[in-house]
Each structure stands twice: as C-alpha cells, then as structure tokens.
N, C-alpha and C positions, 0 to 999 in steps of 0.2 A: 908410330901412328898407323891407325886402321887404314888399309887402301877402299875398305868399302864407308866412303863418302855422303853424305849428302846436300854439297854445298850446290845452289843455285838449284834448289829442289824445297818445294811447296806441301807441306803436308798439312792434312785437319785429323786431328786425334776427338773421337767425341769421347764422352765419360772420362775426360784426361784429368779431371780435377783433386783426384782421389785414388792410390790402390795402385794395378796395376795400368790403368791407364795414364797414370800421371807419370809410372816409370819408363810409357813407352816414348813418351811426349816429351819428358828430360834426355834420354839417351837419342832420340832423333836429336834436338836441338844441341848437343852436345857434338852429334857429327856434322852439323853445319847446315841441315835444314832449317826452313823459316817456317814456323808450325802455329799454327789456331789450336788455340788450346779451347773446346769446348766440353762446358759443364754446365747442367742445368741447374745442378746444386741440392739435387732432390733427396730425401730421403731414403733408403735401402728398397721401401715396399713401390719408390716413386712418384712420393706422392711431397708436394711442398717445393721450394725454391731457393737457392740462398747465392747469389754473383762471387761470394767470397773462393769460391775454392777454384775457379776457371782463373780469375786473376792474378792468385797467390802463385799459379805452377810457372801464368807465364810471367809473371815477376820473378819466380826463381830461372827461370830458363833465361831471360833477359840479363840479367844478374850477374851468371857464371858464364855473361859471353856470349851469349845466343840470340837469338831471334824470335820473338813471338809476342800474338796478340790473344787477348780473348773471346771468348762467344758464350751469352749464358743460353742461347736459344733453346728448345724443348725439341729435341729433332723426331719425336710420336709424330707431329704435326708437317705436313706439307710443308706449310712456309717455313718452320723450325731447322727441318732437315739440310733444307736448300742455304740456310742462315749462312753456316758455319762457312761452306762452299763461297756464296757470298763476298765472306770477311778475307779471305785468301785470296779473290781475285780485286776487292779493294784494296789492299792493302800489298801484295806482292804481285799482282800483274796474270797470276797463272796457281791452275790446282795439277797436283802432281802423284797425289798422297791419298788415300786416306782409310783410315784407320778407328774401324765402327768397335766401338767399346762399351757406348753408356749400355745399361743395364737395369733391370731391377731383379728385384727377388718377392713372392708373398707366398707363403710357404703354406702348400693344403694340398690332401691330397683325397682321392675317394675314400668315402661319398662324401665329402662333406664338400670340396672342392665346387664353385659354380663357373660359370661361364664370363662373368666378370672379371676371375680371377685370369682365364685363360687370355682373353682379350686382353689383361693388363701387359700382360707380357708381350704376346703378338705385339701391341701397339709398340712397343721401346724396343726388342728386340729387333726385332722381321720387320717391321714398318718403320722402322727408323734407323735402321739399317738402308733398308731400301730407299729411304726419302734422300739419305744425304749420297748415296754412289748415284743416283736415279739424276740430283743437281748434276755431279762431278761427270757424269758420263758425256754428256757432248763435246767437253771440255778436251777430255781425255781421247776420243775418238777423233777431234779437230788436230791434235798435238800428234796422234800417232803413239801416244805415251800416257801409263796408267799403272798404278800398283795399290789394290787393295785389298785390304785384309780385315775379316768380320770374326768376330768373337764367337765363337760356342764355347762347349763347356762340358765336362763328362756329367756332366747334373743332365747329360740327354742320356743316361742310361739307366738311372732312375732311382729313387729315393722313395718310401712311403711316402710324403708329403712335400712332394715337390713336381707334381703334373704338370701343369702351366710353365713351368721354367723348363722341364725336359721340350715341353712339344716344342717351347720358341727356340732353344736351339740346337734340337734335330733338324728344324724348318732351315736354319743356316746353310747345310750341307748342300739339299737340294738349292739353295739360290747360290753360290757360288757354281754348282755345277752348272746349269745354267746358263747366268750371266757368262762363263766362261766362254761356252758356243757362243753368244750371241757375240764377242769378241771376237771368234773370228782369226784370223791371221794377223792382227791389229796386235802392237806390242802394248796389250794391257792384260796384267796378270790378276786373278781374283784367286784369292787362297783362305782359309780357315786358321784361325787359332783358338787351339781348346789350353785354356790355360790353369796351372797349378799354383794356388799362392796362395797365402792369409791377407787377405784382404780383410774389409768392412763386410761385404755378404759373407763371406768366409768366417767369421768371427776374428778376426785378427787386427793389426792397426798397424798397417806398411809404414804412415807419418810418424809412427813412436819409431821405428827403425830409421828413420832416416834423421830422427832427433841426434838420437846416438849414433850412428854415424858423424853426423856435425860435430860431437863433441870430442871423438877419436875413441870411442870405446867399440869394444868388440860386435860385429855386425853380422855375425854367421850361422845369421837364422835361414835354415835351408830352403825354406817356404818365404824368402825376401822376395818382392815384385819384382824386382831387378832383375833377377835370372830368369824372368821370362823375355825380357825386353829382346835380346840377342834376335831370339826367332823371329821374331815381327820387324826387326828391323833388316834382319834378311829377306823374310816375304816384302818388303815395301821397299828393296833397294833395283835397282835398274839392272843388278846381276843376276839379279831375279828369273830363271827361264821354266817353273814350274806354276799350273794353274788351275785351278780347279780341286786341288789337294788340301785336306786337312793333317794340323800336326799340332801333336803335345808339346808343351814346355813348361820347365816350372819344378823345382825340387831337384836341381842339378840333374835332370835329364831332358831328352829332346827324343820325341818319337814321333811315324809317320801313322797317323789314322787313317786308316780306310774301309772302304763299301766294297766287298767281293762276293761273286758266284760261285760256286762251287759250281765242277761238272758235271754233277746231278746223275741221273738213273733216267733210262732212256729205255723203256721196254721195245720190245718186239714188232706188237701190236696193240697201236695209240688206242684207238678204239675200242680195244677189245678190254684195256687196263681196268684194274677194277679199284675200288676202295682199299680189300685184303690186300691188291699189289701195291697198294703205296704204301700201306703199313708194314709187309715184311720186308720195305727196301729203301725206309728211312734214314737208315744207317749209311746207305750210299748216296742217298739224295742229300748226308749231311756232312756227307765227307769231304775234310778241305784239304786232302793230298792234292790236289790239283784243282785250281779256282782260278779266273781272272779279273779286275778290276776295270769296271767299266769307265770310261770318259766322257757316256751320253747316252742319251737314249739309245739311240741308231747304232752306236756300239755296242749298247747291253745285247739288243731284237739280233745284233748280227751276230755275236756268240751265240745265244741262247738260240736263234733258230739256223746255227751252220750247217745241222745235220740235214734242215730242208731245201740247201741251195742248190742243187740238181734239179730240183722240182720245176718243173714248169710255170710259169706267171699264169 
C-alpha cells in the first residue's frame, strides 16, 4: 500500500468527466480522497453541455470504494467556478484539493485566427482556472493548507493553428508563479502540469482504454491517461514541498519544465553599447552554460541587476 495517502483530504478535480482528468479524479479517489468530480460536459471546442459524464466518473469512483460527488457547473463563469468549491464544502465539510483541468480546444491559427477564438480559451483555461482556486483560496488560507495544481500543455510552444490554446496556457505559468508569492509562507502549494496523453483533444479515446482494461485485455498504450495521474497526485499530496514549478508527465516519463535566464553579456560601457554590440554578442547573450531560474519578480530584478548592487539608491 502507497504511504502517500489521501484519506480525510477534500479535493475538486474540474474537467474530471473525460480523458485525463477523469484519471486524476479515479486514482485521487482510489487513495482515499473525497473528490467532486466536475464536468460541464461540453464539447472539445466548448461549446454545448451534457451532466452525463461528471456523474458516470463519480459513480465509478463510488463503485470501487471511494468517495465522490458531482458538479456539472461551467467554471468560465464566476458562480461556475466557485460551484464545484461549493459542493466540497457541502458535502465534506472542507476543500483541500484542487485540481484545474477543464479545457477546450478551437484550432486557428494566423491570420485567420480572431479574437473570439482567443477569449474562448482565456475564458476555460485562465479564467476558470482562476474562478475555482479564487473560491478555494480563503478556505485554504483559514486551514493553513492547500495544494493545487492547474493544467498547461506543451500546445504553449506552438503549433500553426493553435494561438489561442498556446497563449491560454503559457498565461498558466505566470499565475501559478504568482499566486505562489501571494502564498507566502502559508503551507499552500501551487504547481503546473503540462500533460502527455490521447485524450479527446488529443484525438484519442482514454474510455476505449479503460473498456479494455475492464475486460482483462492488454492495456499498454503508452499515451494511457493513467500515467500521468502519479504526478498530479504528488503535486496535490501534503508531501508536496515544491511550488510555483511546472512539470511534464505522460508517455512513461516525468520531466521538470522551467523559465531560465541566462547570464547574458554585460558590456563595458551601458551607454555607450550600440545596436552592432548586441548583434556581435548574441551568441553570449544566448548562452545557457550558466542561467538561473527565477521564483518572482524580485528574484528575477535581483539576478539580473546583481552587477548594480554597489551602486548607491
């Protein structure tokens, strides 16, 4: 039996209905968390509604033994977000968890790409993200205890025709950094997961794998949702002592993602530097023999201007 637990521990999984959020929302409830399984039920682009698929996961999570309720709320919306948060402290007394998943996808990229398309995403990604840790936060700050974990995706390093889903979760990275400060010495952790898997946006179909599964036939599809579950249930367990960091998972590997500076090129005389000087010294300005990762603003300004700390205020 796994020593990392989660019995007498509260979590809301959104987008759990489908994919891989429904495998993080199974193996929580599998280690003895009480979990809201929220799904709006929408369509891949977002658009449409169906209750069927939030109450099928926690009927299987209830099923095999576990705990859990459903939510079909829309967490885009203010009161959506806050819903799931809500249903957790109806129902179990306390939120402890959570675990930003829903998602869409509408695939365009320039020029054809509009502004509608970007907002779609903003709204489910970044704003609905935001709406349901935005509930859980006071919760979480009352208790002295907190672990969540929001969704990106390497679709933020970019695709011809997928703008809108790159910019909403790049936007990820920066609001866990973030929200991390705003935590504080407070034992609430905020971390990333960029995940690898055949999903429904993925083109793939996790619930035909877990058919076969059911049936005892062979299930070693390397891209199964399952094997991302592990990492996210480490970022959301209480041994959790890392925050603010993003990390891969997904095709039987697990990697650390991060935003580094490099040491840069640092001329003579600042003033005097010209255009030509920064073009013949790009090569140092890009060099990552030596770089550090920042943890905030105030830690980025403190690296990048060490060389000015003598200087008088």
């Amino acid at each position: 039996m796994t020593k990392h637990r989660f019995d007498d521990r509260v979590a809301v999984v959104t987008g759990a209905g489908r994919g891989i959020g429904r495998a993080y929302a199974r193996l929580l409830g599998e280690l003895g968390a009480k979990v809201v399984v929220n799904d709006f039920g929408g369509s891949m682009d977002g658009s449409g509604s169906d209750a069927g698929p939030a109450q099928r996961v926690a009927t299987e999570i209830n099923d095999a033994g576990g705990t859990a309720v459903a939510d079909t709320s829309d967490i885009s919306t203010v009161a959506g977000g806050a819903s799931p948060v809500q249903t957790a402290l109806d129902n179990f007394g306390r939120i402890d968890i959570v675990v930003n998943n829903a998602g869409n996808v509408r695939f365009a990229g320039l020029p054809e790409v509009d502004v509608d398309n970007i907002e779609s995403h903003l709204a489910v990604h970044v704003k609905g993200a935001f709406n349901s840790i935005h509930a859980a936060w006071p919760h979480m700050v009352e208790q002295n205890y907190g672990r969540i974990v929001i969704t990106s995706s390497i679709g933020m390093f970019g695709l011809p025709d997928n703008l809108g889903y790159a910019i909403a979760k790049s936007a990820i990275l920066g609001m866990a950094k973030s929200m991390t400060v705003s935590a504080g010495d407070r034992d609430i952790r905020i971390n990333v997961i960029a995940p690898n898997a055949m999903t429904r946006m993925a083109g793939g179909d996790s619930e035909g794998m877990d058919s076969l599964r059911e049936e005892g036939r062979d299930t070693t599809d390397i891209m199964d949702p399952a094997l991302v579950a592990p990492m996210v249930a480490y970022l959301a367990h209480e041994a959790c002592e890392v925050s603010g960091e993003a990390y891969l998972a997904g095709g039987g590997r697990f990697a650390h993602l991060f935003v580094g500076v490099t040491d840069g090129y640092l001329p003579a005389e600042p003033h005097a530097t010209t255009v030509d000087d920064v073009a013949a010294n790009l090569v140092r300005i890009k060099d990552r023999s030596d770089y550090y990762i920042p943890t905030s603003l105030l830690d980025c300004v403190g690296h990048y201007m060490a060389h000015r700390a003598g200087d008088a205020v």
